[in-house]
C-alpha positions in Angstrom: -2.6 14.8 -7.4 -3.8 17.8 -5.0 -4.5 17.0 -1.1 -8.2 18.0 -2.1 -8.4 15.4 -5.0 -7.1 13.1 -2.8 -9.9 13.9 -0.6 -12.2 13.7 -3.2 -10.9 10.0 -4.0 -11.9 9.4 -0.2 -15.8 10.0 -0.3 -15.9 7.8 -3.2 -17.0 4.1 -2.9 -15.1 1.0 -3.5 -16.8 0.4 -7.4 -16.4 4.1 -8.3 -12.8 4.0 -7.0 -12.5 0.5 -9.1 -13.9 2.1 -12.0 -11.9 5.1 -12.2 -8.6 2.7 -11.2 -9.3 1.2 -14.7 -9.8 4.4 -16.8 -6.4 5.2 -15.1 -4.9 2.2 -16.0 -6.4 2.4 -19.6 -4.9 6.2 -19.6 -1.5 4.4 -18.5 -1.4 2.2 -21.2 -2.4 4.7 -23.3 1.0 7.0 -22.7 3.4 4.0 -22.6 2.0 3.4 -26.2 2.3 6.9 -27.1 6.0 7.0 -25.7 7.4 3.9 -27.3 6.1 5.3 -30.8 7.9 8.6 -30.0 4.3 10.5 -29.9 4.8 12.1 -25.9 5.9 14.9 -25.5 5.5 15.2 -22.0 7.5 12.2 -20.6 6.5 13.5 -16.6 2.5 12.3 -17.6 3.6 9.1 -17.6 5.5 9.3 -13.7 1.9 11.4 -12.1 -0.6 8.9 -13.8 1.5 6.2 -12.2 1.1 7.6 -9.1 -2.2 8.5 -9.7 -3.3 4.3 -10.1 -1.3 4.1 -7.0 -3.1 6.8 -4.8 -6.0 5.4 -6.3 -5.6 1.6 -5.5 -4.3 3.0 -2.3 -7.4 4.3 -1.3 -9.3 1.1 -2.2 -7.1 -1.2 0.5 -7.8 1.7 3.0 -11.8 1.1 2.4 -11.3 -2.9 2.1 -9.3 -3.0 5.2 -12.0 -0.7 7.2 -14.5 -3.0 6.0 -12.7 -6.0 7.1 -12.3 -4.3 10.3 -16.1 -2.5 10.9 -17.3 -6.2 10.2 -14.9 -8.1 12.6 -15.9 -5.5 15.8 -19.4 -5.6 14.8 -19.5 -9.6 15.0 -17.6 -9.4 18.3 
């Protein structure tokens, strides 16, 4: 994933990010089926879509934890 896709992933909000964590998921699953029935041929999909869900879910603790955080300073 590009620094400007993964700037792009920032402005988005917590359900978007949740929604596109499953499609990536779902795309995961997807290219482990295709490479235990020998139908990938590029094996290096599998690695970047892995770190893709990661970046992704990444993101989403980032924006949970600033929540967490905007609400415990604004109750203070």
């Amino acid at each position: 994933m590009k620094q400007s896709e993964l700037k792009d992933l920032r402005t988005l909000t917590v359900p978007e990010l949740l929604q596109k964590a499953r499609e990536t998921k779902e795309q995961l699953f997807n290219l482990r089926f295709q490479l235990r029935t020998g139908h990938l041929s590029d094996f290096s999909r599998v690695k970047a879509t892995k770190r893709e869900y990661a970046q992704i879910q990444t993101v989403i603790s980032e924006k949970r934890l600033a929540e967490i955080t905007e609400a415990s300073h604004g109750a203070a």
